[in-house]
PyMOL Python script that loads the backbone (N, CA, C, O; Angstrom):
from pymol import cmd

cmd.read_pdbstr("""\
ATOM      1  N   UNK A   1     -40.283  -4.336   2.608  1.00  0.00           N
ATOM      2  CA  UNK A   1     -40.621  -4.465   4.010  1.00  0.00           C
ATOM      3  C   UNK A   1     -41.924  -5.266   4.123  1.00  0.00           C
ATOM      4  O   UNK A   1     -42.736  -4.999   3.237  1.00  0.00           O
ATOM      5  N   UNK A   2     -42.302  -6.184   5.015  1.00  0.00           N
ATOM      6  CA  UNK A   2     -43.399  -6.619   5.117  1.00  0.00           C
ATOM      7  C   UNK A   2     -44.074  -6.263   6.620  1.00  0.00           C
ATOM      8  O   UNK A   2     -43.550  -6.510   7.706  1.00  0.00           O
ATOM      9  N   UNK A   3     -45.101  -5.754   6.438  1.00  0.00           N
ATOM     10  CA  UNK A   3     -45.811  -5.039   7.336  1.00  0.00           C
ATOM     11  C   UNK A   3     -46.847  -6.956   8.034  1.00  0.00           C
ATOM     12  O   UNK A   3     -47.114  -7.908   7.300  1.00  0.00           O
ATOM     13  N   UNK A   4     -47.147  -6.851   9.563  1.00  0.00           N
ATOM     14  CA  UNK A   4     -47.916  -7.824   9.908  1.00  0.00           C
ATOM     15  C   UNK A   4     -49.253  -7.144  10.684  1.00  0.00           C
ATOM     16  O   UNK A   4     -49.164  -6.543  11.754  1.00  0.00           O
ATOM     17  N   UNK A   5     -50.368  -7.331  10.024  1.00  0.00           N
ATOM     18  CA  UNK A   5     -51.510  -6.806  10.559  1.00  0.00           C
ATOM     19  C   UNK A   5     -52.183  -7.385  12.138  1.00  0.00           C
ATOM     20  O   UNK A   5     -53.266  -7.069  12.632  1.00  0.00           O
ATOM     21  N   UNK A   6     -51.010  -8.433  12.760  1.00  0.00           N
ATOM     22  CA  UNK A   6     -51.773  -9.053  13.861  1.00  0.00           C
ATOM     23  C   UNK A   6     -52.678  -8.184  14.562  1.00  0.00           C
ATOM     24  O   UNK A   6     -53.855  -8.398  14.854  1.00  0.00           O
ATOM     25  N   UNK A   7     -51.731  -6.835  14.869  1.00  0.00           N
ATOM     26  CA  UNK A   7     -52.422  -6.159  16.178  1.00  0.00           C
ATOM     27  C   UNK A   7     -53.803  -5.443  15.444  1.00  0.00           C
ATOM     28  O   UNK A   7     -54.738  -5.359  16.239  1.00  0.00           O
ATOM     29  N   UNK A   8     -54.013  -5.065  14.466  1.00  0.00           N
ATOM     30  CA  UNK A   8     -55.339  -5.048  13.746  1.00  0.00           C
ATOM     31  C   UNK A   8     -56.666  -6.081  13.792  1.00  0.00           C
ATOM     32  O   UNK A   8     -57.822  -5.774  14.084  1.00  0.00           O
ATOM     33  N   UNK A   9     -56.122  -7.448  13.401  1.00  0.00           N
ATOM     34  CA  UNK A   9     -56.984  -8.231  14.006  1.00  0.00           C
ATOM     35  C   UNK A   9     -57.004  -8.871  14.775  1.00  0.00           C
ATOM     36  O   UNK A   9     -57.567  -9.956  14.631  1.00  0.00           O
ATOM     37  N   UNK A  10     -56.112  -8.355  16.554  1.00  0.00           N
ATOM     38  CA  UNK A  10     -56.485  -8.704  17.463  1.00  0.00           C
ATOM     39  C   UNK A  10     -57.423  -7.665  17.847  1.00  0.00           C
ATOM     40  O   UNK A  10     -58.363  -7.920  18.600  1.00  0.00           O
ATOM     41  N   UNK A  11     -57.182  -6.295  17.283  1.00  0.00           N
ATOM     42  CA  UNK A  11     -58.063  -5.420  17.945  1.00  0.00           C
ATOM     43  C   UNK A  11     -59.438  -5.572  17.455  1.00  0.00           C
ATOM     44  O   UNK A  11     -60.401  -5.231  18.143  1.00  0.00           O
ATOM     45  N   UNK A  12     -59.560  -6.120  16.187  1.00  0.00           N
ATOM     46  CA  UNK A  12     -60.983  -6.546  16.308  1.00  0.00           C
ATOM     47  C   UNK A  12     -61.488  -7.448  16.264  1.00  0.00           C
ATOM     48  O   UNK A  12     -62.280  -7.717  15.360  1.00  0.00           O
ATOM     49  N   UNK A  13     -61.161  -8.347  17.376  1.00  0.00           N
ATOM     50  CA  UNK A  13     -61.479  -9.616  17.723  1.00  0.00           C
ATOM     51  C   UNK A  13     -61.228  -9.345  19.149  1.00  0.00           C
ATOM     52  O   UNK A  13     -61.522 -10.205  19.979  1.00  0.00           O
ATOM     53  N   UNK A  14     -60.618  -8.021  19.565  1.00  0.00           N
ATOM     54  CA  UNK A  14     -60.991  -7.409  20.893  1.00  0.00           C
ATOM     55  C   UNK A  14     -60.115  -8.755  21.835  1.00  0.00           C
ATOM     56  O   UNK A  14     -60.455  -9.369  22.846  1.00  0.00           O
ATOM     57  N   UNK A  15     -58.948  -8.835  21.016  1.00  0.00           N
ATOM     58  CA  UNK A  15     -57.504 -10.006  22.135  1.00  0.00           C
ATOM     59  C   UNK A  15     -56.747  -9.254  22.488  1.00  0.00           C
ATOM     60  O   UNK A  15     -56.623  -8.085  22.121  1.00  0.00           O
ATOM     61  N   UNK A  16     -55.974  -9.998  23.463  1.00  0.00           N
ATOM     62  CA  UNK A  16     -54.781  -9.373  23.880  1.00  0.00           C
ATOM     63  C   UNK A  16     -53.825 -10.694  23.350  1.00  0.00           C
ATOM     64  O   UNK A  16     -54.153 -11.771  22.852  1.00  0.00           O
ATOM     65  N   UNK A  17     -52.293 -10.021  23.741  1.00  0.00           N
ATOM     66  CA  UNK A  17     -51.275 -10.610  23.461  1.00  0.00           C
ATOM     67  C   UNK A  17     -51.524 -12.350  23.976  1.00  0.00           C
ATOM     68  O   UNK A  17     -51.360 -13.366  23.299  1.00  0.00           O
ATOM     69  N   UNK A  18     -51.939 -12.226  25.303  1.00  0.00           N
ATOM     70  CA  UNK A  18     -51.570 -13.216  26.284  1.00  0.00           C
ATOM     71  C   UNK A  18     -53.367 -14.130  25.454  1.00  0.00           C
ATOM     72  O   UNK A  18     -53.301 -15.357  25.533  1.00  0.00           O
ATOM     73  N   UNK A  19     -54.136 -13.824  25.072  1.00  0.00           N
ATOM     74  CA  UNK A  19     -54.521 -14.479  24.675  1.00  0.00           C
ATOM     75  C   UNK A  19     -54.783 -15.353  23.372  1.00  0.00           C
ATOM     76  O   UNK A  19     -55.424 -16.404  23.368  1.00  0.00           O
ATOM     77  N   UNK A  20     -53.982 -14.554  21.892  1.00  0.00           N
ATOM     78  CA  UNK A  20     -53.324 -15.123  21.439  1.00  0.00           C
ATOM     79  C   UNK A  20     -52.800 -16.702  21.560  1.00  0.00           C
ATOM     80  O   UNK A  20     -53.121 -17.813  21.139  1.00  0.00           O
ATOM     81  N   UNK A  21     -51.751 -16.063  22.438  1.00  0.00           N
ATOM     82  CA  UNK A  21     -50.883 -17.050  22.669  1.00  0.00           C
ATOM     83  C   UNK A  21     -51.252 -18.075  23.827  1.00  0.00           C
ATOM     84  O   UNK A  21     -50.273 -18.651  24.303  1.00  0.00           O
ATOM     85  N   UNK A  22     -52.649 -18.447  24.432  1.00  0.00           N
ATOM     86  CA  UNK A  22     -53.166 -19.350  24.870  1.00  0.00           C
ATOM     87  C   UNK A  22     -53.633 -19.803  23.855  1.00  0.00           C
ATOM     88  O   UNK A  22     -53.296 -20.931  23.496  1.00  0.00           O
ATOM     89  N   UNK A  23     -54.660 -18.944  23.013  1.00  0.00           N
ATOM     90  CA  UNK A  23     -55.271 -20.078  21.943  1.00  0.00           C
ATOM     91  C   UNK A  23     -54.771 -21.008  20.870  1.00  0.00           C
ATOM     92  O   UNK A  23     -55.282 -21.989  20.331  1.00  0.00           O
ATOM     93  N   UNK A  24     -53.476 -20.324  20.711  1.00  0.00           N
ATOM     94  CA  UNK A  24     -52.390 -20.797  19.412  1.00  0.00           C
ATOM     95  C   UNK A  24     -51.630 -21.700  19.999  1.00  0.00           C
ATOM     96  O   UNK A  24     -51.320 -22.569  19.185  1.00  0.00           O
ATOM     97  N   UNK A  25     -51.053 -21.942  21.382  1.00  0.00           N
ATOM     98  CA  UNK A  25     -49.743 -22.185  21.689  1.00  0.00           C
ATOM     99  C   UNK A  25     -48.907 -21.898  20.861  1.00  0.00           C
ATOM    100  O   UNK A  25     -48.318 -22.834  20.322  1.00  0.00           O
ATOM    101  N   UNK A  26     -48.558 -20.456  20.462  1.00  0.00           N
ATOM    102  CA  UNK A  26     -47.478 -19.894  19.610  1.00  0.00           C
ATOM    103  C   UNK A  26     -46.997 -19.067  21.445  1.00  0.00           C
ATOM    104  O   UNK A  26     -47.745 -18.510  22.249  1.00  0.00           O
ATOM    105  N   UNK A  27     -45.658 -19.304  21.515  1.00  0.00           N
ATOM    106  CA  UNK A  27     -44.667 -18.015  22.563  1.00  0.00           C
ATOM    107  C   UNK A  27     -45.686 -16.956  22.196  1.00  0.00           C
ATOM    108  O   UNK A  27     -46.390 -16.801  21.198  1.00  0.00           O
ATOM    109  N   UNK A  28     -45.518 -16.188  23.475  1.00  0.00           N
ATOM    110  CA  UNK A  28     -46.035 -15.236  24.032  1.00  0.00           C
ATOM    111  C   UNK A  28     -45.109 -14.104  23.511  1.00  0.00           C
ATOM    112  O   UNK A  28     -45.510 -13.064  22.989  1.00  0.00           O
ATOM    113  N   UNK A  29     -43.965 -14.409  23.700  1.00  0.00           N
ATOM    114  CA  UNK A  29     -42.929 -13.500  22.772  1.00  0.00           C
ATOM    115  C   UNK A  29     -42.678 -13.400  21.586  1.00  0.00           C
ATOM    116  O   UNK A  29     -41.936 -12.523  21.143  1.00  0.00           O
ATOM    117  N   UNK A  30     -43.370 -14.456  20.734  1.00  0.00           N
ATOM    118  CA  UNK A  30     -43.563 -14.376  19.211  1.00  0.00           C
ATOM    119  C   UNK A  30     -44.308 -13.593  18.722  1.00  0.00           C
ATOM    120  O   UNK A  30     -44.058 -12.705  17.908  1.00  0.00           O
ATOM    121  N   UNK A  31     -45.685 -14.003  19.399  1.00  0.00           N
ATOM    122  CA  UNK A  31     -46.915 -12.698  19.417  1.00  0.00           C
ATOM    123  C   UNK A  31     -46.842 -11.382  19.705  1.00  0.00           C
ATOM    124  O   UNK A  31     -47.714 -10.545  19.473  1.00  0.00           O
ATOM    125  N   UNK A  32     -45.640 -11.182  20.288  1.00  0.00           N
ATOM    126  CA  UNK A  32     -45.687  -9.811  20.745  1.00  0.00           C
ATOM    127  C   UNK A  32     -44.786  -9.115  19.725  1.00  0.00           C
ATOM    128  O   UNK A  32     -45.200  -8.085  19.193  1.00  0.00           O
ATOM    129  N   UNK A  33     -43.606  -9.599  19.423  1.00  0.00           N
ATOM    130  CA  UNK A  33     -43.082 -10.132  18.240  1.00  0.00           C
ATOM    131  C   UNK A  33     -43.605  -9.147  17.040  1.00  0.00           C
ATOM    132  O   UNK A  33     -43.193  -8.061  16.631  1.00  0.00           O
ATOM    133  N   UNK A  34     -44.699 -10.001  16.652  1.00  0.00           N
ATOM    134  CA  UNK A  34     -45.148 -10.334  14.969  1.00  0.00           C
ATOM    135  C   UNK A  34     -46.604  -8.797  15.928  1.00  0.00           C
ATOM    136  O   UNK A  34     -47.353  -8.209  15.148  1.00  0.00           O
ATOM    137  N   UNK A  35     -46.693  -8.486  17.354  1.00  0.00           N
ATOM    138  CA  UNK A  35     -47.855  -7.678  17.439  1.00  0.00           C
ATOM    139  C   UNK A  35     -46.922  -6.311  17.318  1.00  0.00           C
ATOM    140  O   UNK A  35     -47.473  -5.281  16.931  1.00  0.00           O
ATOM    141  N   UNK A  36     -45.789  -6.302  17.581  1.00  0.00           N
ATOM    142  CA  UNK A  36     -45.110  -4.660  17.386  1.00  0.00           C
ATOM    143  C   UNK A  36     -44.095  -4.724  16.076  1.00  0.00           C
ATOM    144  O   UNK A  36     -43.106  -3.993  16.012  1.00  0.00           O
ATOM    145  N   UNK A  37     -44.499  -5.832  14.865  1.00  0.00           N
ATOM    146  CA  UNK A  37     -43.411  -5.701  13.729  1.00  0.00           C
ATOM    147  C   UNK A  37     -42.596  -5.381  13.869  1.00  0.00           C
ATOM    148  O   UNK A  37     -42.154  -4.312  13.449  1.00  0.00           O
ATOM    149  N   UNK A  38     -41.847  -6.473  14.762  1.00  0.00           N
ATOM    150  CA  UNK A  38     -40.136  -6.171  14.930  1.00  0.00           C
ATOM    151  C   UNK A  38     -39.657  -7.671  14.875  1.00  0.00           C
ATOM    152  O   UNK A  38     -38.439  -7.802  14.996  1.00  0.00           O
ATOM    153  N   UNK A  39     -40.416  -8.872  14.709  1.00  0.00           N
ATOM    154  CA  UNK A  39     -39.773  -9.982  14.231  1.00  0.00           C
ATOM    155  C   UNK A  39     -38.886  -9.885  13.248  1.00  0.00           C
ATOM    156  O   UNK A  39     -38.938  -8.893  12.520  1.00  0.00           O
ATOM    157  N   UNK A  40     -37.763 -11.030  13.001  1.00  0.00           N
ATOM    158  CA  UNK A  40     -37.244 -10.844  11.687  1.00  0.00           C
ATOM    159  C   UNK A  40     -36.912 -12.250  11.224  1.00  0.00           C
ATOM    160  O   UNK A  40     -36.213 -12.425  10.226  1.00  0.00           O
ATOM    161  N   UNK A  41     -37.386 -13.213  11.907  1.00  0.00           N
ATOM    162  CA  UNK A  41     -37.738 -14.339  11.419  1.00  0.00           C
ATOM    163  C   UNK A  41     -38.856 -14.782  12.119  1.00  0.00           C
ATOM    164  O   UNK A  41     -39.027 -14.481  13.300  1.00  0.00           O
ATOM    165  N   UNK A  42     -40.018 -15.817  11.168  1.00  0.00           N
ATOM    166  CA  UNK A  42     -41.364 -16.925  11.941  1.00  0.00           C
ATOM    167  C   UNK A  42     -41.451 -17.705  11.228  1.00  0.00           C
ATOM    168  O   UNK A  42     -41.410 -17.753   9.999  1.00  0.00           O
ATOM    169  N   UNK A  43     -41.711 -19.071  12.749  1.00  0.00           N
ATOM    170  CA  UNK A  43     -41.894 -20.279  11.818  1.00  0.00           C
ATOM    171  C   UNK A  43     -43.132 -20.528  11.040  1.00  0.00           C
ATOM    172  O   UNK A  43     -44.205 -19.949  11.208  1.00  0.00           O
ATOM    173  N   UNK A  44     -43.005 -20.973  10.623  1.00  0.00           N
ATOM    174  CA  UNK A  44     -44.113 -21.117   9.612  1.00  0.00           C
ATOM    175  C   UNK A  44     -45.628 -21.839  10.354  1.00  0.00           C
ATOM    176  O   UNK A  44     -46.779 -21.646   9.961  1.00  0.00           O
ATOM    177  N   UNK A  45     -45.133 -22.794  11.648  1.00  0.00           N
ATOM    178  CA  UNK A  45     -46.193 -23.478  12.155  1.00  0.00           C
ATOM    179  C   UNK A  45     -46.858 -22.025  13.023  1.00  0.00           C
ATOM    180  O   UNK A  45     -48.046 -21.713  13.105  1.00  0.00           O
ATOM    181  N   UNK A  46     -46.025 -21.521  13.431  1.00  0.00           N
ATOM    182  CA  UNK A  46     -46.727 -20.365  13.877  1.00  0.00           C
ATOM    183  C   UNK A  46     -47.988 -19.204  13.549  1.00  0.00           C
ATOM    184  O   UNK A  46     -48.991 -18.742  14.093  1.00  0.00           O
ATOM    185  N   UNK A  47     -46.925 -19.036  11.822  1.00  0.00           N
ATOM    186  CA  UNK A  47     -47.811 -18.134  11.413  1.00  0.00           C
ATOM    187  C   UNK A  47     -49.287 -18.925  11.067  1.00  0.00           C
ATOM    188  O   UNK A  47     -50.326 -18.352  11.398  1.00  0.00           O
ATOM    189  N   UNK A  48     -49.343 -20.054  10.496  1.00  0.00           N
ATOM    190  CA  UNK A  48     -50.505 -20.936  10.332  1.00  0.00           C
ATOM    191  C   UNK A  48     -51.032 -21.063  11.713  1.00  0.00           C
ATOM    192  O   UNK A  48     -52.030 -20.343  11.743  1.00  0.00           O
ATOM    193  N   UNK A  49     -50.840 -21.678  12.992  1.00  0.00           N
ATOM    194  CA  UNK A  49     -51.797 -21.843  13.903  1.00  0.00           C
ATOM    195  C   UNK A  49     -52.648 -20.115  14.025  1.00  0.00           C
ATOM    196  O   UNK A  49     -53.785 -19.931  14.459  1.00  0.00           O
ATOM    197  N   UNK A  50     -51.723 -19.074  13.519  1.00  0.00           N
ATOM    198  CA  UNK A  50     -51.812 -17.386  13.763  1.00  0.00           C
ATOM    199  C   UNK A  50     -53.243 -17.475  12.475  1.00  0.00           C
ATOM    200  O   UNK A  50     -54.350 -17.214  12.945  1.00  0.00           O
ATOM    201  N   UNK A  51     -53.212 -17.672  11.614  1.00  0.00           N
ATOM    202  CA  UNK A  51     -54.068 -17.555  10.528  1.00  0.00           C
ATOM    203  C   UNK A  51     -55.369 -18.485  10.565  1.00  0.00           C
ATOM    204  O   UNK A  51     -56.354 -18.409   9.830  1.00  0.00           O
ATOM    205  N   UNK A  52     -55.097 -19.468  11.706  1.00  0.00           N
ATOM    206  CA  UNK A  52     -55.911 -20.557  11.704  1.00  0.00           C
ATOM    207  C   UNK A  52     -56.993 -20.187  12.734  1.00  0.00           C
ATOM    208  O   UNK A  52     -58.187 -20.471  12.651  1.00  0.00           O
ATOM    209  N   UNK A  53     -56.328 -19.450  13.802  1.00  0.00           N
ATOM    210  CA  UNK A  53     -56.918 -18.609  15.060  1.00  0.00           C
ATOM    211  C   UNK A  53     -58.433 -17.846  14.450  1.00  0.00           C
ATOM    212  O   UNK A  53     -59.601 -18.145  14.698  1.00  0.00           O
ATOM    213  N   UNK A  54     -57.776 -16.593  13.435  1.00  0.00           N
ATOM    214  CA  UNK A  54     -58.525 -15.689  12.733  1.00  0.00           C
ATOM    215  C   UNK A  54     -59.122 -15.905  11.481  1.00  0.00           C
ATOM    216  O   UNK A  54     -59.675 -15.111  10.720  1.00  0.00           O
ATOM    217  N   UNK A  55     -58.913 -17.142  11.393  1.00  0.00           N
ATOM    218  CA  UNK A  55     -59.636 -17.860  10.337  1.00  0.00           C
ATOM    219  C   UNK A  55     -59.376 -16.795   8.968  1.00  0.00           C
ATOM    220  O   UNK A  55     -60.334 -16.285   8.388  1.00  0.00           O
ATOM    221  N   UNK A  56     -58.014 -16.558   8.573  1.00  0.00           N
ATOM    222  CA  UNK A  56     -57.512 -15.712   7.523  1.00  0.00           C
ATOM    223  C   UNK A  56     -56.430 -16.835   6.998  1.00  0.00           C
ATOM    224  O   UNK A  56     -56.088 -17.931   7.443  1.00  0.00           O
ATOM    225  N   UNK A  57     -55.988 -15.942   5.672  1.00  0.00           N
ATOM    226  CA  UNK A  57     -55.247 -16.488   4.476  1.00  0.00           C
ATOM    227  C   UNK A  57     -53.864 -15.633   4.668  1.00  0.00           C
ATOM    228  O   UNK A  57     -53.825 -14.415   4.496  1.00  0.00           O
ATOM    229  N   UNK A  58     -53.071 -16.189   4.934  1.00  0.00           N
ATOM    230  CA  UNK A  58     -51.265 -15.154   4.896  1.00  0.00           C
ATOM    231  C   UNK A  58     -51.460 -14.246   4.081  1.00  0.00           C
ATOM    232  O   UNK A  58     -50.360 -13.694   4.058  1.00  0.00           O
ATOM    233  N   UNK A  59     -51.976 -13.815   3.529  1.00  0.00           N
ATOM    234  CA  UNK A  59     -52.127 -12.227   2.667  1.00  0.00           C
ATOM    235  C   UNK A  59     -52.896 -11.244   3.556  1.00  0.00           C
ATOM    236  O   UNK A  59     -52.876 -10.024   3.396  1.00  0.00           O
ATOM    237  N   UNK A  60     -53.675 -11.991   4.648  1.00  0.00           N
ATOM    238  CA  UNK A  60     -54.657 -11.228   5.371  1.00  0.00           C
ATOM    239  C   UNK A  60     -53.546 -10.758   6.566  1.00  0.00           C
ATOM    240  O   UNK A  60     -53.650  -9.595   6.957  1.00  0.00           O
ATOM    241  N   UNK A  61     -52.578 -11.538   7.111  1.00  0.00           N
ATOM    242  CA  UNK A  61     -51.935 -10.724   8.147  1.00  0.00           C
ATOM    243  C   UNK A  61     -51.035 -10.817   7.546  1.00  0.00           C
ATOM    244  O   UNK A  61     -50.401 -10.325   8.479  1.00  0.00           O
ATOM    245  N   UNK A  62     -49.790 -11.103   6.330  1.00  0.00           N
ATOM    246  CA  UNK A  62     -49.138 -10.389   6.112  1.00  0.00           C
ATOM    247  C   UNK A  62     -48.951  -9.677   4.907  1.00  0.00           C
ATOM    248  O   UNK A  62     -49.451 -10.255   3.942  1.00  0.00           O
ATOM    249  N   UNK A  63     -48.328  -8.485   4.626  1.00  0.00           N
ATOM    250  CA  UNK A  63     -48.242  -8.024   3.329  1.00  0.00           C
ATOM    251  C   UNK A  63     -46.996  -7.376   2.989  1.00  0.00           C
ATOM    252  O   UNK A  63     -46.403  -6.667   3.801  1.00  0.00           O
ATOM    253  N   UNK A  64     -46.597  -7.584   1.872  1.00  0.00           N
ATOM    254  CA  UNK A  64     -45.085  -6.806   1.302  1.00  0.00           C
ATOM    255  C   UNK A  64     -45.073  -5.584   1.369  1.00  0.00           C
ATOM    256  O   UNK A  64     -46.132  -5.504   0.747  1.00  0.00           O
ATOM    257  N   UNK A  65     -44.752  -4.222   1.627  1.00  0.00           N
ATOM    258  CA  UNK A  65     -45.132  -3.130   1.058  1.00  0.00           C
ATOM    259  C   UNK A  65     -43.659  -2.695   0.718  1.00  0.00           C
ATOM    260  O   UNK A  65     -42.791  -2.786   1.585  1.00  0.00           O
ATOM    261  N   UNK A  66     -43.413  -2.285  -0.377  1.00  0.00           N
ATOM    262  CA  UNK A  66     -42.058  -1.413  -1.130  1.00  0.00           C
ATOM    263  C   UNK A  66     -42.077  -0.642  -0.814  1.00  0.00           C
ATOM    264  O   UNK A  66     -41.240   0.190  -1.164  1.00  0.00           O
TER     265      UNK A  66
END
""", "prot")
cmd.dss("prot")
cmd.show_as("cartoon", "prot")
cmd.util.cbc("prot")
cmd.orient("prot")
């Protein structure tokens, strides 16, 4: 299963959904998406503008867990 930490570091970066997805131009429904881990596919430009936002590395919002 891979768990996505967005809503962790939106909460401490103190965002909401809707702002997210102004700063990224990633859907508003992607973000919400990847913010209640129920996506089951993302594009990849997404998750990068997402990592680029929070200035993190794809290990930082996402992770495998068995």
């Amino acid at each position: 299963m891979i768990r996505c930490h967005l809503a962790r570091m939106m909460g401490e970066h103190k965002m909401r959904i809707a702002d997210v997805a102004r700063e990224t131009g990633v859907s508003r429904a992607t973000v919400t998406l990847l913010y209640k881990e129920t996506a089951q596919k993302v594009d990849l430009e997404a998750l990068e503008k997402i990592c680029l936002l929070f200035d993190c590395q794809i290990g930082d919002l996402l992770e495998l867990k068995s």
